[in-house]
C-alpha positions in Angstrom: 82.7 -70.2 31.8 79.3 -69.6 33.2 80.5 -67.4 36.1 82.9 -65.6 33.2 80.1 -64.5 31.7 78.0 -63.6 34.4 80.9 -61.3 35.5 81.0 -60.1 32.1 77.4 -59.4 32.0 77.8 -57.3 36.0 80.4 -55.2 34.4 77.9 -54.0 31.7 74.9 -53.3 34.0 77.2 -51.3 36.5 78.7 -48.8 33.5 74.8 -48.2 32.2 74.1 -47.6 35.8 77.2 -45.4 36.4 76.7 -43.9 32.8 72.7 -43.1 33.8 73.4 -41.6 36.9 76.2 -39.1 35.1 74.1 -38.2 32.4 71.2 -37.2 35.3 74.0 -35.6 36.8 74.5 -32.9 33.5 70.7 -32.6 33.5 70.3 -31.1 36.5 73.3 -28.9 36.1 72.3 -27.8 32.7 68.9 -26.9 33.8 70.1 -25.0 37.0 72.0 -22.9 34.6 69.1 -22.0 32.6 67.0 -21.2 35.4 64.8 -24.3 35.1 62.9 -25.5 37.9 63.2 -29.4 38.1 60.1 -29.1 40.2 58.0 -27.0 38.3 57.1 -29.8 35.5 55.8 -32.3 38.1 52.3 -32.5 38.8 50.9 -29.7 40.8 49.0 -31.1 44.4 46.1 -29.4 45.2 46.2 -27.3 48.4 44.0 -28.4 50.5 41.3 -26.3 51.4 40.9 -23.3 53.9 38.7 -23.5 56.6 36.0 -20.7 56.1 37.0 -17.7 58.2 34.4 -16.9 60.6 31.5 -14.3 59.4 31.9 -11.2 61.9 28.0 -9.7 62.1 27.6 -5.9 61.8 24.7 -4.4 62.6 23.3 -2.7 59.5 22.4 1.1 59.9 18.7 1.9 60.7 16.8 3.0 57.8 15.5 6.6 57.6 12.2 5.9 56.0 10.4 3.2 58.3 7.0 3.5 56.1 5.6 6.0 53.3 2.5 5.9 51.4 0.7 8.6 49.3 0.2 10.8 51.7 2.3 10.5 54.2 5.9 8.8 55.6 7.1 7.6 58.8 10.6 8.4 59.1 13.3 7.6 61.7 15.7 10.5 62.7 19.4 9.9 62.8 19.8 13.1 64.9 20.9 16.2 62.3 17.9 16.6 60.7 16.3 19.9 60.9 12.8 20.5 60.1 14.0 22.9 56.8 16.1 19.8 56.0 13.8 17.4 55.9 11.0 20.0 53.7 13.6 20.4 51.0 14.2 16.2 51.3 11.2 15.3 51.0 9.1 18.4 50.0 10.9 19.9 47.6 11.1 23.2 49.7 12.6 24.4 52.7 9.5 26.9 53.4 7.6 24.1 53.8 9.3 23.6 57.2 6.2 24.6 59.0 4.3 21.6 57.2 6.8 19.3 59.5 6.6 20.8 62.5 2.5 21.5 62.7 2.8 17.4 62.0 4.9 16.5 64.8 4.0 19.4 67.8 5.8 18.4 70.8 8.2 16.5 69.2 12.1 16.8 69.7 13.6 16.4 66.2 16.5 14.2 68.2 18.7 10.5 66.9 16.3 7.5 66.5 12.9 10.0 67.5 10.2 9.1 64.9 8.8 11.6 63.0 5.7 12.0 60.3 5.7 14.1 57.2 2.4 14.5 55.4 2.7 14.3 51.6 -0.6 15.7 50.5 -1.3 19.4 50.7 -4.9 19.8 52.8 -7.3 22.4 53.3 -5.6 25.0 50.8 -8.6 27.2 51.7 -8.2 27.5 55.1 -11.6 27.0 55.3 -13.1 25.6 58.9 -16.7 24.6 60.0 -16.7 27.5 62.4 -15.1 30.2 60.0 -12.0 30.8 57.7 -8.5 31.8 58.2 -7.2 35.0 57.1 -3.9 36.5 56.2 -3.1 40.2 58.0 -0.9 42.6 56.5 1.0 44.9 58.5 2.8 47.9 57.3 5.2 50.0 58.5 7.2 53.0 57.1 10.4 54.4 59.2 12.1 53.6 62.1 14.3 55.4 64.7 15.9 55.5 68.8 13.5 58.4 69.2 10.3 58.9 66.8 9.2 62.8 65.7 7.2 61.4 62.5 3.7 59.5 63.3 5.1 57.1 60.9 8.0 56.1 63.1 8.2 52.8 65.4 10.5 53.1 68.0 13.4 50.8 67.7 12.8 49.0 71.3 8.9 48.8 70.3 9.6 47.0 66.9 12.2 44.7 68.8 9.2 44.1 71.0 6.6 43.5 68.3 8.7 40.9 66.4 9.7 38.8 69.8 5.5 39.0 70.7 5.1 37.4 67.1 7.7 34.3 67.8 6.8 33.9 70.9 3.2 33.5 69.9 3.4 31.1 66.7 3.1 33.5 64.2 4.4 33.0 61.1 5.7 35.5 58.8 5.1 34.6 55.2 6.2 36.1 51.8 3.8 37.8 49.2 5.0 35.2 46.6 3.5 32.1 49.2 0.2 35.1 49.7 0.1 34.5 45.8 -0.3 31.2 46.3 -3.0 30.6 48.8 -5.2 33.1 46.9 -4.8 31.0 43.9 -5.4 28.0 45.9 -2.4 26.9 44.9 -0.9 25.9 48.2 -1.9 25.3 52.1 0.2 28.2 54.1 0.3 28.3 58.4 -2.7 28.8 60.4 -1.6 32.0 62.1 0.3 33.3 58.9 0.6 37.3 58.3 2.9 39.4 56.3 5.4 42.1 57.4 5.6 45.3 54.4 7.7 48.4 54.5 6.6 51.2 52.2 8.8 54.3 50.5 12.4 53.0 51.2 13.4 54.6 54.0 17.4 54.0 55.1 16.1 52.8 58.8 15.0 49.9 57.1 18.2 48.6 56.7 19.9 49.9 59.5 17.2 49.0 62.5 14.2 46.4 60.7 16.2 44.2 58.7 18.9 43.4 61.4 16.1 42.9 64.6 14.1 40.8 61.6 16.8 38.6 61.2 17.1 38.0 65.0 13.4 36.3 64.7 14.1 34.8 61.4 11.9 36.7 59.3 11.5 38.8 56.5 9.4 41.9 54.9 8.3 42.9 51.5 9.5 46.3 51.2 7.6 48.7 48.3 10.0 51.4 47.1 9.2 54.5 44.7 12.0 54.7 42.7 12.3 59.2 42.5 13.8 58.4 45.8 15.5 55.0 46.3 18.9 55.3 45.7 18.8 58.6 44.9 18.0 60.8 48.7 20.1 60.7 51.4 17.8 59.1 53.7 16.9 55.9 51.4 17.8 52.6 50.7 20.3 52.0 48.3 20.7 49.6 45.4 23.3 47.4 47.2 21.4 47.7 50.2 18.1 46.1 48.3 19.9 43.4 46.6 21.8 42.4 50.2 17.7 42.4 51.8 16.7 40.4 48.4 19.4 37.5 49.0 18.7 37.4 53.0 14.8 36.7 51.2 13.4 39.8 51.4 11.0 41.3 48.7 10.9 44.2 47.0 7.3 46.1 45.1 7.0 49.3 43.3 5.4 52.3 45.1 5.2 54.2 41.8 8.0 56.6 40.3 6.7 59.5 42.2 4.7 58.4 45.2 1.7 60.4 43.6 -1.9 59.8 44.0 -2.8 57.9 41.5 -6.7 58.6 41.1 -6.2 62.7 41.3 -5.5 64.3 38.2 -3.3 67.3 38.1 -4.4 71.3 37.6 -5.1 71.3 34.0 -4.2 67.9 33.2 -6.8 66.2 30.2 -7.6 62.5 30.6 -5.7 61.3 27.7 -3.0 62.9 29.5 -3.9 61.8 33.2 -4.0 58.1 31.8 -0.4 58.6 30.4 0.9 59.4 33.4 -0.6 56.6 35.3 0.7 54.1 32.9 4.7 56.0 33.6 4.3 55.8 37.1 3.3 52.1 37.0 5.8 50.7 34.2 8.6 52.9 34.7 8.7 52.1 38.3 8.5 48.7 37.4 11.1 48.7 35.1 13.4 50.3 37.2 13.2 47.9 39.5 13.3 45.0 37.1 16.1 46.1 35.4 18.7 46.6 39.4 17.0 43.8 40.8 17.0 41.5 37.9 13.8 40.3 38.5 10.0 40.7 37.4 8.0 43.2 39.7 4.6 41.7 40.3 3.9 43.5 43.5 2.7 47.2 43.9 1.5 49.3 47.1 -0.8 52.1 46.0 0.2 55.6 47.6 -2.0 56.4 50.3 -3.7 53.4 49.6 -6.1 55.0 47.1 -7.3 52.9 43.7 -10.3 53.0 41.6 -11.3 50.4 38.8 -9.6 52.2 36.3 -6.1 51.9 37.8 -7.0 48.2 38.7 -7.5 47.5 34.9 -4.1 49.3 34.1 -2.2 47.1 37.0 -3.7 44.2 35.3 -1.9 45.5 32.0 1.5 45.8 33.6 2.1 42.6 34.2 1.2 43.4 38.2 0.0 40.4 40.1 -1.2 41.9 43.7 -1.5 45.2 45.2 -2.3 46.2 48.9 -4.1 49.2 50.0 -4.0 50.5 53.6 -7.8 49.6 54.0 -8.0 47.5 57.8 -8.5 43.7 57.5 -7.3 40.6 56.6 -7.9 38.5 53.8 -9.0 35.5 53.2 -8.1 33.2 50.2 -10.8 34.2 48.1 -9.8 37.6 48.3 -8.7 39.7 45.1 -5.1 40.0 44.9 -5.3 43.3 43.0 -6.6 45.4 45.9 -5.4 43.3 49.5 -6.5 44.7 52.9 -3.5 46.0 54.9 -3.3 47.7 58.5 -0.8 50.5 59.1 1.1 50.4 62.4 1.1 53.6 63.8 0.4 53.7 67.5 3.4 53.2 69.9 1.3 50.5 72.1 1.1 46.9 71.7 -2.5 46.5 72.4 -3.2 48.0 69.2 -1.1 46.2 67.2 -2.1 42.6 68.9 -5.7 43.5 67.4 -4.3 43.9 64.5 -3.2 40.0 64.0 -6.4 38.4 63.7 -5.6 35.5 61.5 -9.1 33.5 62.3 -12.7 35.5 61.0 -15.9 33.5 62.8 -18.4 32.2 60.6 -20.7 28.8 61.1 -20.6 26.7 58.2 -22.8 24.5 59.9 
């Protein structure tokens, strides 16, 4: 009886089992029909950590700047850099170039060469214990192969003027950075002059302004404006504004090209003064008005000026004015009547003397 029921009791235990194992059975093909991962409700195990990947050093790229202070900063080259560059980087303007390379003389501006750049402007004056510099002006007029006029350079002589100048450390400088060391506003080169060019002439354009460019500099050309664009043998409008963009300047020689302290036969002084005032604003305006800019610069005809004309040049709006009166002129010069030196002998000799940029005088 005992073993009946214990046989009774196996039977049961087997058909739960069985019964269990078919109903797992249906799960697991239900839930493979449904897309259900089984799996996916266990317990996720943790992955076990990576092993940090090694750290690969790179060299970090050399700083430019190496030190800098108020007035000056070290700086380390990467081998592109051109003095100009580095003036409009750290300057503020690319004429200041020549602030660079008077710092670093000798120096190849090469990768990894260290170079200085001065921050603070000094000796604005150009004032020394043995003297002070002094700022030449040369002009010339028209050029040609062969010269007839005494106001003609030959083209070969010109070529040879401008290659003495590079080859010597000049520096060619514009009238607007003139303007500046006057009003001891800022320092300019030690052995700076400026190049002018009076009445417009066509040669200008076709032999100066390319054999200029060769040397890399420019001129400040005065123009009276009865023949610019107008005569056959002058500069043109186009031909102006092409010089302007290179960085060339351009001044009024008056409307006319007259004297400006004669009178004429008959001519009152109400009358003279009128005149004056045309030839000075109209000229002015003329330019102004093709050149979109605002004429500051004036070269008086044959040099002549008087107080009276000074005053009206003042009025104008004008802001220098050269004569042709030999010298050169120092910072405390007046703008309004500049000493200038007119090239006209065909020898070099000459016009060497004519570059003195240093005038002698103890301070001591």
């Amino acid at each position: 009886m005992w073993m009946t029921g214990k046989r009774q009791y196996k039977d049961k235990l087997e058909a739960i089992i069985f019964s269990m194992i078919g109903v797992c059975f249906l799960l697991q093909s239900s839930c493979a029909t449904l897309g259900i991962d089984l799996k996916a409700s266990e317990p996720a195990v943790e992955a076990a950590p990576k092993a940090p990947e090694p750290v690969v050093s790179k060299e970090e790229p050399a700083k430019p700047i190496i030190f800098q202070s108020e007035e000056y900063i070290v700086c380390r080259l990467h081998g592109q850099e051109t003095p100009s560059a580095l003036a409009e980087k750290f300057l503020g303007d690319t004429k200041r170039s020549w602030v660079i390379e008077d710092a670093n003389k000798g120096v190849a501006f090469e990768k990894d060469q260290m170079i200085v750049i001065p921050l603070k402007e000094e000796n604005k004056g150009g004032l020394e214990v043995d003297g002070y510099h002094v700022v030449p002006i040369l002009c010339y007029h028209t050029f040609a192969e062969n010269c007839k006029s005494s106001t003609c350079i030959p083209v070969h002589l010109f070529d040879k003027q401008m290659k003495y100048l590079k080859d010597n450390g000049y520096r060619v400088i514009t009238f607007g950075e003139l303007l500046d060391f006057l009003q001891y506003r800022h320092a300019i080169p030690k052995r700076s002059l400026v190049i002018t060019m009076d009445d417009g002439y066509r040669s200008v354009y076709d032999i100066a302004y390319p054999i200029l460019k060769k040397y890399g500099f420019t001129a400040t050309m005065f123009i009276y404006t009865d023949f610019a664009g107008v005569a056959r043998g002058a500069l043109t409008w186009d031909q102006l504004r092409e010089m302007k963009a290179y960085g060339f300047e351009v001044g009024s020689h008056t409307l006319s090209h007259c004297d400006l302290t004669k009178k004429t036969e008959g001519e009152n002084d109400r009358a003279y003064i009128a005149r004056i005032k045309r030839e000075l604003l109209m000229s002015k305006q003329l330019i102004d008005k093709n050149l979109e800019q605002d004429t500051i610069y004036l070269s008086f005809p044959y040099g002549n000026y008087n107080q009276r004309i000074l005053r009206i040049c003042d009025q104008l709006g004008y802001k220098m004015a050269v004569s042709v009166k030999k010298g050169g002129n120092p910072f405390f010069a007046d703008p309004l009547f500049l000493k200038r030196d007119q090239i006209l002998k065909r020898d070099m000799e000459t016009f060497i003397n004519s570059l003195k940029t240093f005038y002698e005088f103890s301070l001591r």
